[in-house]
N, C-alpha and C positions, 0 to 999 in steps of 0.2 A: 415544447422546445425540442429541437430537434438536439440529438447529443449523439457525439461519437464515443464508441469503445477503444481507451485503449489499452488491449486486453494486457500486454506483457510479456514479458519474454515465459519466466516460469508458469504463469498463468495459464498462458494457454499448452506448456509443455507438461505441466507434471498439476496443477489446479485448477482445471477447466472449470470445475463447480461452482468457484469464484467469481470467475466471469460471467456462465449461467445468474447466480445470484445477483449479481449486482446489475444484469439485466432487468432481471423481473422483478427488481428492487423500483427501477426506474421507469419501467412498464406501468408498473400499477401503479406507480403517484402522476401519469398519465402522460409521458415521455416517450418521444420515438426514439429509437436506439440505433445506431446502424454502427456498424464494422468496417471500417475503412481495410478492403483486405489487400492494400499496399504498405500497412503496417510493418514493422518488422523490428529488431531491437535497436531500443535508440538510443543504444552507444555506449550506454554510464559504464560498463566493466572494461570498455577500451580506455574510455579518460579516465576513468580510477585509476588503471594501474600503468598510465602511463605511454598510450598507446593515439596519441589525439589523431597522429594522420588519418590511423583505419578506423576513427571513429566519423568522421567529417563526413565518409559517403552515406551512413548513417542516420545524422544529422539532417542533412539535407534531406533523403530518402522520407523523411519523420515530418519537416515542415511541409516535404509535398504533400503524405497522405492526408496529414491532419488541415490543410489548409482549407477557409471556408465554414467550417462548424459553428454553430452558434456557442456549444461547450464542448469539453473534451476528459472525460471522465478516465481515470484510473483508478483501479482497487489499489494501487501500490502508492506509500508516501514516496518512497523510495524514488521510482524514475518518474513521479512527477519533479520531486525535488532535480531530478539529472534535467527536464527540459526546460523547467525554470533558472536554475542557477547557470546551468552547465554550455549548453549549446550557443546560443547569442554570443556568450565569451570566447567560446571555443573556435567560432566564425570571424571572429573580429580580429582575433589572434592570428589568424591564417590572411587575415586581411580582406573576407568577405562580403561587404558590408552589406551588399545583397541580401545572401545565404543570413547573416546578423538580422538584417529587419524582418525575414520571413520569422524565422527561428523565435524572435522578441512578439511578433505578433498573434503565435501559434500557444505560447508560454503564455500570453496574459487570460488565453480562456482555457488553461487547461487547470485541473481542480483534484485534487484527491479526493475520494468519492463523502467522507463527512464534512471537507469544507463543500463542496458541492449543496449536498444538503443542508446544511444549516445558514449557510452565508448567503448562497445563489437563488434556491428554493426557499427557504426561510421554513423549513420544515426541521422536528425534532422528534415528533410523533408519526411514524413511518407507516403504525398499523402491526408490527411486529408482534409476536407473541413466540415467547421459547423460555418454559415455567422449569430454570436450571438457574443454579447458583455457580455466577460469572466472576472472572475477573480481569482485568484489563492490561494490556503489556504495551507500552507505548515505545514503539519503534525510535530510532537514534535520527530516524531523516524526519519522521514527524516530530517531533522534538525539536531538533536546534537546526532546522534547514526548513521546513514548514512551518514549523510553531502552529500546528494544527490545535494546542493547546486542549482545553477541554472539550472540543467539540464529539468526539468519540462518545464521551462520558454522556455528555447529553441527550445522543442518541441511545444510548444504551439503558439510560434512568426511563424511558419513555417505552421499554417493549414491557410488553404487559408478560407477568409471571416471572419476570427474570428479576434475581438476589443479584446484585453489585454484591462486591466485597473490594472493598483497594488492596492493590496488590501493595508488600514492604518493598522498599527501594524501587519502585518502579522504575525511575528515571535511570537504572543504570544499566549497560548495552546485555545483551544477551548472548556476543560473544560472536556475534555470528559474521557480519562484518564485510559479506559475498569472500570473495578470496581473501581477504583477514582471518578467517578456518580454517583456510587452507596450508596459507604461509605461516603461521602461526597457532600450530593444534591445541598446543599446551596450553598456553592462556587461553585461549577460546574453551578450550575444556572445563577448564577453571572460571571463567567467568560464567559458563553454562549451569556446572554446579550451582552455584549463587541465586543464577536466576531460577532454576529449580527447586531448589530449598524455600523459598518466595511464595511460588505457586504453589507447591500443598502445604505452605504455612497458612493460606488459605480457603483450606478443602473443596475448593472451587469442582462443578462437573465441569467448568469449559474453563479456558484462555486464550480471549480472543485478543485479537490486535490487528494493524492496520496492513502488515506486509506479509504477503506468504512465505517469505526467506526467513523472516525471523520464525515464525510459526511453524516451519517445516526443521528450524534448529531446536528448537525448546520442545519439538511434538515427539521429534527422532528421541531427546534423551529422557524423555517421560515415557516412553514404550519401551524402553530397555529398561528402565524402574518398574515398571510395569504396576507405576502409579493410580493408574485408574483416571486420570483426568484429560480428554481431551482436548486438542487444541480448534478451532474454529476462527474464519477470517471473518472480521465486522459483517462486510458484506452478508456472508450468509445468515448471519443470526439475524439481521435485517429483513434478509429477504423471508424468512420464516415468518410462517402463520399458523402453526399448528404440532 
């Protein structure tokens, strides 16, 4: 199958290794990968906060690159949830209906990369091996905007040497929110505690999960605890073999 990357905004800015992984994740279960490198970010933090005009060139920008793919792979729950829900609507609204049916037909093959795997591939055993005692953190867009549900979990039961451990209160946010951190420190701070107090209720060596913004929230205040537990994106535990 031919499958596109798309890689993301922080992805490719500040966790290229993600991307890496989730390539050679899709490599070796025998997948051509290519880069659409017309990509560019597709929008979610202009409609989140309010911003739909300068999101629309975006939009559009995102159904051209991505058009034609047989799938469309992202490491992030997060802006697949933004081209699923978000753009179609956001095109319709503006009165596009065009830009709408591109945008609706770009969304039906595009996949966070464990429904990818489990739904699309019908894979659960990757080949993976990473012999570390994990725990799981399940993102707020994979949850109640993907409902990517257990599929993570299932990938994760299947890498060889690796301890699950369920993480207490999993289901609840990690504070981090993209610019809900920012507008809001104090609760975000405070909800971050929580989710920290969680993971090394755990003793977990890793804390993986589906978005690198959550991971890059919960990593930053476990290195100033200087916890000892790192954080890691699905993908890469995946992509490991040794």
């Amino acid at each position: 199958m031919r499958v596109a990357l798309f890689v993301t905004c922080l992805v490719e800015a500040m966790f290229p290794d993600v991307g890496r992984a989730t390539v050679t994740l899709l490599e070796r279960l025998g997948h051509e990968v290519v880069v659409p490198p017309a990509q560019t970010c597709c929008g979610q933090m202009h409609i989140n906060t309010g911003y739909p005009g300068a999101a629309m060139p975006l939009v559009r920008n995102h159904a051209d690159a991505f058009a034609g793919y047989d799938a469309i792979v992202a490491p992030s729950a997060s802006c697949v949830g933004s081209v699923r829900h978000q753009h179609a609507m956001l095109a319709r609204r503006a009165g596009d209906a065009g830009l709408a049916a591109a945008a609706e037909e770009v969304a039906a093959h595009t996949y966070e990369l464990s429904e990818f795997l489990v739904d699309v591939l019908g894979v659960e055993d990757v080949g993976a091996h990473y012999p570390h005692r994990v725990t799981y953190h399940p993102t707020c867009h994979s949850l109640r905007m993907l409902r990517v549900q257990d599929r993570p979990l299932r990938l994760l039961r299947r890498v060889s040497g690796l301890d699950l451990v369920e993480l207490p209160d999993a289901d609840q946010c990690c504070g981090f929110g993209g610019t809900f951190a920012l507008k809001n420190p104090d609760v975000s701070t405070a909800m971050l505690a929580d989710k920290m107090r969680h993971v090394q209720h755990t003793s977990a060596h890793t804390c993986t999960s589906a978005d690198s913004s959550c991971l890059m929230h919960i990593g930053g205040g476990l290195s100033r605890l200087r916890s000892g537990t790192r954080t890691l994106h699905l993908a890469e535990i995946l992509a490991a073999t040794a």
